[in-house]
C-alpha positions in Angstrom: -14.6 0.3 34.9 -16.0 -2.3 32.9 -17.8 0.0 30.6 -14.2 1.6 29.7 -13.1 -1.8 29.5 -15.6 -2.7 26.2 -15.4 0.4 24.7 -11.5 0.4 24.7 -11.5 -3.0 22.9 -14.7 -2.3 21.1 -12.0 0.9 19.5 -9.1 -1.7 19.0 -11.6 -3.9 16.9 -12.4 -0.6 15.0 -8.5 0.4 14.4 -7.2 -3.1 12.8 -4.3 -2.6 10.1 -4.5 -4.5 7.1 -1.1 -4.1 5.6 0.1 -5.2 2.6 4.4 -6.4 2.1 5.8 -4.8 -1.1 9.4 -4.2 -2.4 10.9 -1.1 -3.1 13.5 -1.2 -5.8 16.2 -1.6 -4.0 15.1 -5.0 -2.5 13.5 -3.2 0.5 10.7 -4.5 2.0 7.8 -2.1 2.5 4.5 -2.7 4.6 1.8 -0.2 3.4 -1.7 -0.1 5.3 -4.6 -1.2 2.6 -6.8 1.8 3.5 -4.6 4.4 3.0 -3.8 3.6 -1.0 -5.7 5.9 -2.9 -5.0 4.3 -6.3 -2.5 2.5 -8.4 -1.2 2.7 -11.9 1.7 2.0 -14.2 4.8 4.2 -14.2 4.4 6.6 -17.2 7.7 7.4 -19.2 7.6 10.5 -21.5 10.5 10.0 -23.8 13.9 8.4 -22.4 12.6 10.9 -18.7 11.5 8.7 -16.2 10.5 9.6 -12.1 10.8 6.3 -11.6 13.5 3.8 -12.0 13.5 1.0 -14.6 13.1 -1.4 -11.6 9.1 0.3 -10.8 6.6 -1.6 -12.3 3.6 -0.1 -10.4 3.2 3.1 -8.6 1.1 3.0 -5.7 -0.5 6.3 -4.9 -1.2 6.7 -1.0 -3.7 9.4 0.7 -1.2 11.6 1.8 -0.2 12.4 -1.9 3.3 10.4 -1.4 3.8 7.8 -4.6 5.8 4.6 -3.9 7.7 2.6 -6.5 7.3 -0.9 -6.3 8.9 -4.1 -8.2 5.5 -5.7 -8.0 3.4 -5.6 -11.1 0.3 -3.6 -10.4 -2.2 -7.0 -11.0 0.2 -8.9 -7.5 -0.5 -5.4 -5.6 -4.3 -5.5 -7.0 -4.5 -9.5 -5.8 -2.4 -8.8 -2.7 -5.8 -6.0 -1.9 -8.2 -8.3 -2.0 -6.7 -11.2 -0.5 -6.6 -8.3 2.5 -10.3 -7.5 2.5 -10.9 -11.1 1.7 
């Protein structure tokens, strides 16, 4: 009993969320886990066409292929990373 005891806290240890508070464009808050942003870049306009609103200043690109608009510049989102791993 003990044994299953360790290893289940030993595997909560292991599974920690480090999640990071954005804001969608709306106002919404959004809480995105750290580890599961694969990368991070400035909305791109071609022309006057635009995916994303005038509000996104940084698209944050997560591991399942989903991008999210945020009103954060993409430096905050970069400082609000490694204040997490920090």
């Amino acid at each position: 009993m003990v044994i299953v005891l360790t290893a289940a806290i030993a595997a909560f240890h292991l599974i920690q969320l480090h999640l990071i508070t954005v804001h969608a464009p709306n106002g919404d808050e959004m809480q995105l886990n750290s580890a599961e942003i694969s990368s991070i870049r400035q909305p791109r306009d071609s022309g006057t066409v635009s995916h994303f609103g005038p509000d996104v200043h940084c698209v944050v690109v997560m591991a399942n292929g989903r991008f999210v608009g945020t009103i954060e510049d993409c430096s905050t989102i970069i400082r609000l990373l490694v204040e997490k791993k920090g």
